[in-house]
Backbone bond lengths (Angstrom), bond angles and torsions (degrees), N, CA, C in turn:
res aa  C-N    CA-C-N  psi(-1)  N-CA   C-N-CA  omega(-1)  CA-C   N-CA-C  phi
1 X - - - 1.456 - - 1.522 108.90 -
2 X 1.412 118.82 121.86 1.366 108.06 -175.34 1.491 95.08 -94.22
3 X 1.747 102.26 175.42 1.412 124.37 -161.38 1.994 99.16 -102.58
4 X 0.892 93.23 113.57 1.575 96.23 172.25 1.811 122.05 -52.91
5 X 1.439 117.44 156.81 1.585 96.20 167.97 1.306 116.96 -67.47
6 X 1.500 110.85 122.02 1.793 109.94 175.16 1.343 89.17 -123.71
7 X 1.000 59.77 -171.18 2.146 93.01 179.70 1.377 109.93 -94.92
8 X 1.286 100.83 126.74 1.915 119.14 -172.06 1.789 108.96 -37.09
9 X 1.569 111.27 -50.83 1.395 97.45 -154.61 2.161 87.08 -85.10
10 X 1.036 133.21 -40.02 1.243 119.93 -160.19 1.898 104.16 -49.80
11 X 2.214 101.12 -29.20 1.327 93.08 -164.84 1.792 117.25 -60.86
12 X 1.520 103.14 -25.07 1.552 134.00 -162.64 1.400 87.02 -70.44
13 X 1.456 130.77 -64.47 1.502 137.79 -158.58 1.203 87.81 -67.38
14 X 1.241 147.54 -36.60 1.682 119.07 -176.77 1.304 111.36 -89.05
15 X 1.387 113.56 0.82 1.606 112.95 -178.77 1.161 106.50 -77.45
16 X 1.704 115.18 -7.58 1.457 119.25 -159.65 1.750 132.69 69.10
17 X 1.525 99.86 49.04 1.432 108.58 -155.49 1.680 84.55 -112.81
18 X 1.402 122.47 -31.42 1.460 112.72 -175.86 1.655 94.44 170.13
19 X 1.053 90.49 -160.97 1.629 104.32 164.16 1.085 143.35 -107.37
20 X 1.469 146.29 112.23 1.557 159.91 -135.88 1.554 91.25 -43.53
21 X 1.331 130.85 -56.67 1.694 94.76 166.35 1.397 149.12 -62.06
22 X 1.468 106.57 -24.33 1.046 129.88 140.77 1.446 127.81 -30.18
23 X 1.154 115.34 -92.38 1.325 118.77 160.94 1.826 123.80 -33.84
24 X 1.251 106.02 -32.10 1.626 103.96 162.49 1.467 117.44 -81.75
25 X 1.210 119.11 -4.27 1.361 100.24 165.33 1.980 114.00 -102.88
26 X 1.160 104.54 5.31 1.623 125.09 178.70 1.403 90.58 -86.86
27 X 1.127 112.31 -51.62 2.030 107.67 -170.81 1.563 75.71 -73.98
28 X 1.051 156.82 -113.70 1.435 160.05 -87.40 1.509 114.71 -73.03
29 X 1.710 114.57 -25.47 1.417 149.50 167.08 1.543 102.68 -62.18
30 X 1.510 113.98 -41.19 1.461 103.42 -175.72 1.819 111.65 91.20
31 X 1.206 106.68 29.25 1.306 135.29 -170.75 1.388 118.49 -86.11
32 X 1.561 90.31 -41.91 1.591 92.61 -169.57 1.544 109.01 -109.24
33 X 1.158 125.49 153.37 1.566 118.89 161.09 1.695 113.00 -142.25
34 X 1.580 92.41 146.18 1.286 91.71 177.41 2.112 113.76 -121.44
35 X 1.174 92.81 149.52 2.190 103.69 -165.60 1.496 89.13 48.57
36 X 1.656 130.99 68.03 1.286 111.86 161.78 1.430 136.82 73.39
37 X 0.927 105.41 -18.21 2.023 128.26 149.32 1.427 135.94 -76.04
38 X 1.089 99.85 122.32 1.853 94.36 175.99 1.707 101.94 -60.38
39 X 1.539 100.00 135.88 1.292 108.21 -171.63 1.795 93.03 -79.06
40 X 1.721 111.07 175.41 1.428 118.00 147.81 1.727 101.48 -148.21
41 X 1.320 85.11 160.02 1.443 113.66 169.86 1.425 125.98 -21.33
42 X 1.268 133.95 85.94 1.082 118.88 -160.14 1.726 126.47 130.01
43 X 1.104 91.04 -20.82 1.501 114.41 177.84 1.378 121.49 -49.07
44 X 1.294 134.89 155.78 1.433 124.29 158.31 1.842 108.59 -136.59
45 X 1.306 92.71 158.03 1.638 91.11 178.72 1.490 116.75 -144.98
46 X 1.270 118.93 147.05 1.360 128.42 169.85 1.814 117.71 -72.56
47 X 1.317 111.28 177.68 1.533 98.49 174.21 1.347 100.94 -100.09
48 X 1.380 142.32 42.65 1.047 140.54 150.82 1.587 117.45 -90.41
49 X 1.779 101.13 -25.16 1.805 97.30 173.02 1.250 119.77 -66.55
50 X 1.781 95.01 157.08 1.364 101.27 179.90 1.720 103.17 -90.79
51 X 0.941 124.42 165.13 1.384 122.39 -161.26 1.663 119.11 -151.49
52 X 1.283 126.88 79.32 1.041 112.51 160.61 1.724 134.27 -134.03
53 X 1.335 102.88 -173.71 1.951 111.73 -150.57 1.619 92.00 -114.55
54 X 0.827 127.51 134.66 1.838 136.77 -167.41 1.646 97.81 11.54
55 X 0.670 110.20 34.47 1.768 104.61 146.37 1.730 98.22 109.35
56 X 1.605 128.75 25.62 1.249 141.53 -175.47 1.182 104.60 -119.70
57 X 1.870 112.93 123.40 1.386 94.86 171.61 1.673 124.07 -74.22
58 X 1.453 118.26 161.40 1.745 121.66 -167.27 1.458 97.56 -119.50
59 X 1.415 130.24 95.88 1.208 109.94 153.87 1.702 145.67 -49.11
60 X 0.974 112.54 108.52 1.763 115.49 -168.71 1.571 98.12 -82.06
61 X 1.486 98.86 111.88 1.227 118.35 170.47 1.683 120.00 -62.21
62 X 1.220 134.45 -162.82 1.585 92.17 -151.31 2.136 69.98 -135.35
63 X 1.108 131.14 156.83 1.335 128.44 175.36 1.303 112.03 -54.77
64 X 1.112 135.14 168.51 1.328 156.40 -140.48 1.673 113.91 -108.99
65 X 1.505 126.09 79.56 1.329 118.11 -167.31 2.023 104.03 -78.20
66 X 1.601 97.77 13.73 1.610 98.82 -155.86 1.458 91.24 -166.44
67 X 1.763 105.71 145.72 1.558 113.94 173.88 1.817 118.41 -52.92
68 X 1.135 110.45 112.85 1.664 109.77 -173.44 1.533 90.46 -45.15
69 X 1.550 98.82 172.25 1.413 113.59 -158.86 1.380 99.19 -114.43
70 X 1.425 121.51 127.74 1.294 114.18 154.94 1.487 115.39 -123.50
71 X 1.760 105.73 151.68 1.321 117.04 151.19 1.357 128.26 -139.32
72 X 1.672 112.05 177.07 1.120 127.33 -138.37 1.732 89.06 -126.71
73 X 1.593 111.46 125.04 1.534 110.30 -168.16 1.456 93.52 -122.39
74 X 1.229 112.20 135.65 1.993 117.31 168.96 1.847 84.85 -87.31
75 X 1.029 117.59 125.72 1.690 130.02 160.54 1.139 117.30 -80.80
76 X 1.277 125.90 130.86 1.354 132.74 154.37 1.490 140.06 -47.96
77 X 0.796 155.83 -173.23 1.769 135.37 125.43 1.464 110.24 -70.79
78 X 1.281 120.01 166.15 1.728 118.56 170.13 1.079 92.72 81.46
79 X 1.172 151.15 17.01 1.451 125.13 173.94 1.767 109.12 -137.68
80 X 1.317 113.67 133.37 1.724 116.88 -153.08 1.975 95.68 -105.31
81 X 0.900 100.67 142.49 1.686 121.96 -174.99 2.129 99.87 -66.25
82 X 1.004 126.26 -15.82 1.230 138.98 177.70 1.344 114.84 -79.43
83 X 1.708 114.83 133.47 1.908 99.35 -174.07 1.493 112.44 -55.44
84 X 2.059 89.00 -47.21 1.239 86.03 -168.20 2.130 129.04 -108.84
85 X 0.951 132.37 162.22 1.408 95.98 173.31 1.650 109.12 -159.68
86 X 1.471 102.10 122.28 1.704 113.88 178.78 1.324 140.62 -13.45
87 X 1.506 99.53 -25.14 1.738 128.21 -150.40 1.416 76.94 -106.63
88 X 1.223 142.63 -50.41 1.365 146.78 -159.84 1.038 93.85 95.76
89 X 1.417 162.72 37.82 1.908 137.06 -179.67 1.812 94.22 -103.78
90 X 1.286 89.61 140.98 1.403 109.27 172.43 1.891 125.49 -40.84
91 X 1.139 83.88 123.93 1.794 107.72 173.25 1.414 123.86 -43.61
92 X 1.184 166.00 134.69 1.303 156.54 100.73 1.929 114.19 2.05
93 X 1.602 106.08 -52.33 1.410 122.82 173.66 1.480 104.50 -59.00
94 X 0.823 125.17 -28.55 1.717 128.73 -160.26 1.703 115.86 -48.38
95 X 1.583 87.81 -51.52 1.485 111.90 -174.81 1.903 111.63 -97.93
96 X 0.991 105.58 0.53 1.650 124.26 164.78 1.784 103.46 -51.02
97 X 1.270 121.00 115.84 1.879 99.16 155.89 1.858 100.46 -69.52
98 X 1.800 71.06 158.36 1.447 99.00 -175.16 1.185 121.56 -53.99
99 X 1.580 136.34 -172.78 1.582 118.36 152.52 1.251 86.16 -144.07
100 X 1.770 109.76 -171.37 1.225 103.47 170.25 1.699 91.99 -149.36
101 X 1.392 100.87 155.31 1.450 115.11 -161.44 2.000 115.48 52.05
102 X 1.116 118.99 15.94 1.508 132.11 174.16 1.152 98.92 -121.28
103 X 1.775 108.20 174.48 0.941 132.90 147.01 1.459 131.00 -122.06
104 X 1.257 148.30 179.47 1.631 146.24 166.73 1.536 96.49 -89.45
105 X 1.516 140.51 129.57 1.139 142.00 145.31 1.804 120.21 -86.38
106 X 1.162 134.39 101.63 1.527 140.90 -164.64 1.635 83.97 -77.89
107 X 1.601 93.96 135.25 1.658 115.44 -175.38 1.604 106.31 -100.95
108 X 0.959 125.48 83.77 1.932 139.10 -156.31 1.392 95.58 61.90
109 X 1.704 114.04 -166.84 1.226 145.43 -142.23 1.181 117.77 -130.54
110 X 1.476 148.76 154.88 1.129 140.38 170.90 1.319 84.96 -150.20
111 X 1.842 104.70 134.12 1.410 124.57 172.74 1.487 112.66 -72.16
112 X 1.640 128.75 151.64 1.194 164.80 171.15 1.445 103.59 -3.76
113 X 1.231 101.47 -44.45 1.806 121.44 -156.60 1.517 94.71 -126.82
114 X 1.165 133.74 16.53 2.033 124.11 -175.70 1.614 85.41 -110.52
115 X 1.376 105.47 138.85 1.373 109.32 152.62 1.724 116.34 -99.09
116 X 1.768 89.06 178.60 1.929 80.19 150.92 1.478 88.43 116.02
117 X 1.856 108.30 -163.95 1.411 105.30 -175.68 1.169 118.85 -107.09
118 X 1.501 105.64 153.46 1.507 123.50 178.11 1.748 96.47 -130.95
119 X 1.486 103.53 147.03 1.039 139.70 162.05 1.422 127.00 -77.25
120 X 1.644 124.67 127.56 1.521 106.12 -167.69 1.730 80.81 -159.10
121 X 1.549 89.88 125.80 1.794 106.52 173.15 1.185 128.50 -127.16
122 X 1.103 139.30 152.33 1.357 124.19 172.59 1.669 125.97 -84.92
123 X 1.797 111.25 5.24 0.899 112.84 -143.08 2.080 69.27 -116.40
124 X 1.405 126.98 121.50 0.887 126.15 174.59 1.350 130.39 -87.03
125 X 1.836 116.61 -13.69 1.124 112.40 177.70 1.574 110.42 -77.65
126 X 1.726 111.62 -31.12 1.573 115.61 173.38 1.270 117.42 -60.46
127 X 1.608 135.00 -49.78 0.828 126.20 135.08 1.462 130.99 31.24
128 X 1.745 103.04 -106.68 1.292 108.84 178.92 1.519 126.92 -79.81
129 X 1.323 108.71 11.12 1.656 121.70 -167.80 1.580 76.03 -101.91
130 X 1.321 133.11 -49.31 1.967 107.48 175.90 1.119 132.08 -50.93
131 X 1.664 91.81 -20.27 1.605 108.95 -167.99 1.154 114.95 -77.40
132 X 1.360 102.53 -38.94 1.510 108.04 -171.51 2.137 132.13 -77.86
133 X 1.433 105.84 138.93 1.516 102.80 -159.58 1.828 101.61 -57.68
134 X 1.142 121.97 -24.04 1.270 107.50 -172.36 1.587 110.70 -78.57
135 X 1.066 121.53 3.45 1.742 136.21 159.33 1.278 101.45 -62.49
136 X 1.283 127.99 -60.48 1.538 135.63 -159.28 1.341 95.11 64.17
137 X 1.121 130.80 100.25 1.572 124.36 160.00 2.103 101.46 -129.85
138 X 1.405 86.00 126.93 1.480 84.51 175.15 1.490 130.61 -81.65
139 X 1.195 115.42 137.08 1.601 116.52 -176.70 1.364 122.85 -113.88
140 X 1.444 120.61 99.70 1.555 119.02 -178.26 1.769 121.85 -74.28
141 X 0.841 109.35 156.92 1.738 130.32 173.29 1.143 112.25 -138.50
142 X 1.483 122.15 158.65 0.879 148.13 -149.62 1.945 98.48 -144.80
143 X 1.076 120.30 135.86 1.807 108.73 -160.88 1.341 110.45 -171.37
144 X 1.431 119.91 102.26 1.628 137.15 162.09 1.557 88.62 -79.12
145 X 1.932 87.90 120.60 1.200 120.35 163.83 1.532 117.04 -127.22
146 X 1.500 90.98 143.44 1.610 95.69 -165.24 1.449 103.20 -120.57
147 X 1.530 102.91 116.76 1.244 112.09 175.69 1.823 94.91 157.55
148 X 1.600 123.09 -150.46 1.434 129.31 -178.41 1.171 95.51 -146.64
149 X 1.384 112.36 90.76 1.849 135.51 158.22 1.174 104.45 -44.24
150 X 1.252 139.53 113.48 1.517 143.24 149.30 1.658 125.18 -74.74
151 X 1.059 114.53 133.80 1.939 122.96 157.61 1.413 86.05 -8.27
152 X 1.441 133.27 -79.00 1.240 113.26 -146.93 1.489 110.65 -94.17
153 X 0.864 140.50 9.71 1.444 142.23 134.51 1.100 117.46 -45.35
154 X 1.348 117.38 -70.46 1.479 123.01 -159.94 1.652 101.73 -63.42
155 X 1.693 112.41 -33.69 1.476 109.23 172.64 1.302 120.57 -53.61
156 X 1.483 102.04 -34.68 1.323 94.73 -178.95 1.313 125.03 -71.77
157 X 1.312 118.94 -73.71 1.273 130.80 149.30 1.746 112.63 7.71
158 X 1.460 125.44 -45.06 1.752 139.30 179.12 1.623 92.93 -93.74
159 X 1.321 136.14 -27.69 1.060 116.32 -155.23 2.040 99.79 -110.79
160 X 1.377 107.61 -10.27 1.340 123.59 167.42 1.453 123.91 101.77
161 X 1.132 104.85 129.47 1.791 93.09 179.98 1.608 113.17 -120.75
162 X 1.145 119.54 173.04 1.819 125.06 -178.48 1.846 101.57 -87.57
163 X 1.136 87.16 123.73 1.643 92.73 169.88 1.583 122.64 -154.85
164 X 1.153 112.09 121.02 1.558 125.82 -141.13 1.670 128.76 -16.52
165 X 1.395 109.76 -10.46 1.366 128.15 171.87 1.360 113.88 -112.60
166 X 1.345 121.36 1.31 1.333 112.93 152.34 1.806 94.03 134.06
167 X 1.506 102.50 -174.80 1.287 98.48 -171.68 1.692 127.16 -78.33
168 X 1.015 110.64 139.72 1.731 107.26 -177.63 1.643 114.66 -136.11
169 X 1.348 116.14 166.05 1.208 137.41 178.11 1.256 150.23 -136.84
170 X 1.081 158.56 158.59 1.445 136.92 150.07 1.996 108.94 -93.04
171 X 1.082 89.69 129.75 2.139 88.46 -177.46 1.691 92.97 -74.54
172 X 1.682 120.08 -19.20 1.629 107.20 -172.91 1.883 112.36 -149.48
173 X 0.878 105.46 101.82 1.686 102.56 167.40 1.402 106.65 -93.08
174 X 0.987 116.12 127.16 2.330 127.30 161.60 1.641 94.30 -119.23
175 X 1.427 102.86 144.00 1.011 121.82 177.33 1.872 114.53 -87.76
176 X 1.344 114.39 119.83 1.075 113.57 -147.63 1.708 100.03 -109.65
177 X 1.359 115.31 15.33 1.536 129.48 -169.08 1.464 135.60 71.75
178 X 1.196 125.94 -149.83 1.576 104.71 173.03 1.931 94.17 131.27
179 X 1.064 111.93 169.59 1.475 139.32 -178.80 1.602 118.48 -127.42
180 X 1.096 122.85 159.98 1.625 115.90 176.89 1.344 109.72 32.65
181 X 1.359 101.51 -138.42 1.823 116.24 -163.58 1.393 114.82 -80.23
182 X 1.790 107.37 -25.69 1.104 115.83 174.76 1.886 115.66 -75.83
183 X 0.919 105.83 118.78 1.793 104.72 -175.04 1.600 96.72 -127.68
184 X 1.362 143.96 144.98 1.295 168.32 -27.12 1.524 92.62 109.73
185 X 1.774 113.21 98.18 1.403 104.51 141.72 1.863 119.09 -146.45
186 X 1.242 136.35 143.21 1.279 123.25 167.83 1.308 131.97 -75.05
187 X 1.241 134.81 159.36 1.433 124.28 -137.07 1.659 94.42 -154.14
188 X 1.041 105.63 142.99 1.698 98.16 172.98 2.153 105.54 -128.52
189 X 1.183 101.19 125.70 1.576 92.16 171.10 1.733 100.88 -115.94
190 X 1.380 122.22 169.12 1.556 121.91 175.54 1.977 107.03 -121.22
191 X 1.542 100.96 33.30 1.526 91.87 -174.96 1.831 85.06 -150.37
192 X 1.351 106.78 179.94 1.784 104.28 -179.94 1.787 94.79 -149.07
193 X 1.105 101.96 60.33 1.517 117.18 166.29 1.731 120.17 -71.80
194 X 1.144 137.50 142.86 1.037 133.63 -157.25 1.640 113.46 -75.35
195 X 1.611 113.74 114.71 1.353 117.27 -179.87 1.206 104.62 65.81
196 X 1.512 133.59 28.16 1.290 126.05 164.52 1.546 134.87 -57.33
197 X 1.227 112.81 -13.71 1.465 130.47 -172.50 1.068 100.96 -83.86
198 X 1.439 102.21 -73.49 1.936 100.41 174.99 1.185 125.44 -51.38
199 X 1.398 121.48 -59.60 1.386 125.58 175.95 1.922 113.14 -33.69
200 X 1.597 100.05 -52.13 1.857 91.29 176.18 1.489 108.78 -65.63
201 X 1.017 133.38 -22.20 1.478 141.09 -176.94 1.564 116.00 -64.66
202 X 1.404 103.71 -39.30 1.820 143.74 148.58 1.041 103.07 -36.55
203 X 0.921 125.24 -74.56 1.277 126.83 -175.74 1.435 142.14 -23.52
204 X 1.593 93.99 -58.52 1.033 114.25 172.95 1.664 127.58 -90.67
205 X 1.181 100.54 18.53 1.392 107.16 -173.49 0.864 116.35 98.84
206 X 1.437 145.92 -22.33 1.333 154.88 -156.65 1.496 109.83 -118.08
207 X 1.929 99.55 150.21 1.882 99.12 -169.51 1.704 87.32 -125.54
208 X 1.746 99.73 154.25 0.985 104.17 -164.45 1.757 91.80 -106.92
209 X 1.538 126.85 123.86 1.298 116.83 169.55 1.185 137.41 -105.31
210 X 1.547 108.55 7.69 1.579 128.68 176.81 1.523 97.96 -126.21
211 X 1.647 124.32 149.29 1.224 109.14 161.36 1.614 106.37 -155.50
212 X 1.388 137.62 125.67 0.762 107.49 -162.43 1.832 112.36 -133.51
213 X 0.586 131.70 41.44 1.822 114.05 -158.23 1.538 142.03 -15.60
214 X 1.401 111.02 125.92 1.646 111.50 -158.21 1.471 104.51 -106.37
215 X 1.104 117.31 -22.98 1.325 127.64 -149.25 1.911 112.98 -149.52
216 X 1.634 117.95 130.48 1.038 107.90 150.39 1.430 116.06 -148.72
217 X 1.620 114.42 120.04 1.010 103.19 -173.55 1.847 110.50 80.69
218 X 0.964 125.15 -136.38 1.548 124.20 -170.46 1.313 101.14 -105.36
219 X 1.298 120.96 8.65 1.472 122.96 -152.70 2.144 110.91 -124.87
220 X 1.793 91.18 87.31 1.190 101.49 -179.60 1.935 126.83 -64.97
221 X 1.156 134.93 175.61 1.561 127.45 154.32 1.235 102.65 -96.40
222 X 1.827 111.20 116.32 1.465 103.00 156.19 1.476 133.93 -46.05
223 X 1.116 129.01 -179.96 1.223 144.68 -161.70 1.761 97.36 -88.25
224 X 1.262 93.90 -72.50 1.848 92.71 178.59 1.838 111.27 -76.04
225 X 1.141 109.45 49.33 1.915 99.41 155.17 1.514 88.27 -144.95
226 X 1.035 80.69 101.86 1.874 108.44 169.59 1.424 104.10 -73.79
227 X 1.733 107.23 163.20 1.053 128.58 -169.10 1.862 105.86 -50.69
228 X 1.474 132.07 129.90 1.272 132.97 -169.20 1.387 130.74 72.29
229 X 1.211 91.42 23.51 1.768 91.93 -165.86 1.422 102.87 -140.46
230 X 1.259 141.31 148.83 1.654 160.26 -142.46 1.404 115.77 -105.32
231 X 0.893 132.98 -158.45 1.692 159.88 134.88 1.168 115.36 166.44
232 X 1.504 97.30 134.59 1.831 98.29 174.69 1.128 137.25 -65.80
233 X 1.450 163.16 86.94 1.337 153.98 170.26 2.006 121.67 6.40
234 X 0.836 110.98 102.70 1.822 96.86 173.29 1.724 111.57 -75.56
235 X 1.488 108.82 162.21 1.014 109.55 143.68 1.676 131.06 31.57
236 X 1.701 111.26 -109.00 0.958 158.83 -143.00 2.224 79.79 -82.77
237 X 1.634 104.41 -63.15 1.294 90.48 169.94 1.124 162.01 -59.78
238 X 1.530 89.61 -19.90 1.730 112.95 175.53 1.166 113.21 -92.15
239 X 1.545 117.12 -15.90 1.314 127.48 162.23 1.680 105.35 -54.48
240 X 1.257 126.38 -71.38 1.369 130.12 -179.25 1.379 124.30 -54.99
241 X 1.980 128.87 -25.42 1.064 140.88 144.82 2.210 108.98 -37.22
242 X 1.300 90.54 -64.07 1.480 82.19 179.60 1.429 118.10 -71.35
243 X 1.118 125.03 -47.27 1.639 117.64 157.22 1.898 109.33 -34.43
244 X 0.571 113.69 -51.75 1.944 118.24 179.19 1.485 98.66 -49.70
245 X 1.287 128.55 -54.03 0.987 146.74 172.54 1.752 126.32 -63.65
246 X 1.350 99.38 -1.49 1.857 91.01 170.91 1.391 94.47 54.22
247 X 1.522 141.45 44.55 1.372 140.60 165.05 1.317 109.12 -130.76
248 X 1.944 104.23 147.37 1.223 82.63 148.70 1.626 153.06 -125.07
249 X 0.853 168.13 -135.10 1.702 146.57 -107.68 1.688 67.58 -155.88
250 X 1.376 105.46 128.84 1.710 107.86 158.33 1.494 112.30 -68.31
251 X 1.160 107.78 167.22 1.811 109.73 179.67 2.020 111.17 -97.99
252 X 0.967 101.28 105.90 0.852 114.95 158.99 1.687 155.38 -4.29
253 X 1.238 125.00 53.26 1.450 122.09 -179.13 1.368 132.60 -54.59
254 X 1.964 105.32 -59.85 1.074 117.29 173.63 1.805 105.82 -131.27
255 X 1.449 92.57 110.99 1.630 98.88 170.73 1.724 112.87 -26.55
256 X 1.164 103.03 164.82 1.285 136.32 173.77 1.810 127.16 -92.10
257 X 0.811 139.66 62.25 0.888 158.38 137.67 1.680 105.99 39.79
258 X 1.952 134.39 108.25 1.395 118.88 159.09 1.712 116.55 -28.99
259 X 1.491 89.39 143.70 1.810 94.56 173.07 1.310 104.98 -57.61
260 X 1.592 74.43 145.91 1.824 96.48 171.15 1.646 102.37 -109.49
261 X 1.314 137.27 153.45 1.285 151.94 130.99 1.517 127.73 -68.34
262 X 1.422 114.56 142.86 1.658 108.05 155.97 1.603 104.48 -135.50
263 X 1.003 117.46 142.95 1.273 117.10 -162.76 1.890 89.36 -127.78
264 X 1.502 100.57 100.08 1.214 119.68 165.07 1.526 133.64 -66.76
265 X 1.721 93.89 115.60 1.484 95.97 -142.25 2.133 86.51 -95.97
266 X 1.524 122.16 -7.73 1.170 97.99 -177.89 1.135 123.95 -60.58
267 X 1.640 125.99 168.82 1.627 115.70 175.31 2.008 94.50 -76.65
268 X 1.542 104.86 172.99 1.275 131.72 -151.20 1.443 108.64 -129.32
């Protein structure tokens, strides 16, 4: 599928480089060049340019004859949000189907040890428009904490505390039950800063040893996609993904296809 003449930064924002303003201030920096030229502002390119971002080539994905694809992954533990990784430990991408001429864009991060859902599209400017705090999109957890949370903890925790990157919160704690030291509660934050959950949990004296994510945004884990295993978004869902997103819905050639499942039968 070739790439129509567009405009330089929209091609970058679907490459998943940031967001079309974003990306105009990367062309405006003198960052990017295209056939060997410093690009500027304003530019347009075919999919015959060569294209790259501080001196890396960027493949320009080619426009959209069809609603980009999203899916919805239950995460494991042991498995790192990065394609690739030094240590060798297993991918998030691993268990992704393939594509061809695409890529998967991961919609935030989940640490080493967090389970739960992540978001993964091919459409890179949506992507980072979930990502981003001026979206406000809320993200729930689910969190065995070990220790004895007090009234004034938990106030705090809603009412905000200082933590080395600045101030943070939860907008909602419910008490989710529990026995002994171990207590069960859900948590809501509106940003996806690194280890933010735990770290406020830190805070207060208390370590969090389960963690899991249930929720982002309007966007629950069904019941049947068990831990390591996928489903694609239809239609009707990716429609409401871009609504979440203050975007809008590309137009349509060839529908989108009911979710599919794969139910990953390797061991884990």
């Amino acid at each position: 599928m070739s790439l129509a003449d567009e405009k330089l930064q929209k091609v970058l924002a679907r490459a998943g480089l940031g967001s079309r303003r974003e990306m105009e201030r990367v062309i405006s920096d003198g960052r990017v060049s295209v056939n060997g030229k410093t690009a500027t502002l304003g530019d347009r390119v075919t999919s015959e340019a060569k294209i790259k971002v501080d001196g890396k080539p960027v493949k320009a994905a080619a426009a959209k004859s069809a609603m980009p694809r999203v899916l919805l992954y239950n995460k494991p533990e042991g498995e790192i949000c990065s394609r690739k990784d030094p240590e060798g430990r297993r991918s998030v991408f691993d268990r992704l189907p393939a594509l061809q001429g695409e890529r998967w864009v991961c919609v935030g991060r989940l640490d080493f040890n967090t389970t739960g859902l992540l978001l993964f599209t091919t459409d890179g400017e949506l992507a980072n428009k979930l990502m981003h705090p001026s979206t406000v999109i809320e993200r729930e957890y689910l969190c065995r904490v070990m220790g004895n949370a007090t009234e004034e903890n938990l106030q705090s925790l809603v009412d905000g505390v200082q933590l080395d990157d600045g101030v943070a919160k939860f907008t909602d704690v419910v008490d989710g039950g529990g026995e002994g030291i171990n207590h069960w509660y859900y948590v809501v934050i509106m940003e996806g800063r690194n280890r933010e959950v735990r770290r406020l949990w830190e805070s207060q004296g208390l370590q969090v040893n389960r963690l899991k994510r249930v929720r982002y945004g309007s966007v629950f884990i069904p019941s049947k996609v068990k831990v390591g295993q996928w489903t694609e978004l239809n239609t009707q869902e990716i429609s409401d993904i871009y609504g979440m997103a203050n975007m809008e819905m590309p137009v349509l050639e060839t529908p989108v296809a009911t979710k599919t499942r794969r139910h990953d039968s390797r061991k884990r």
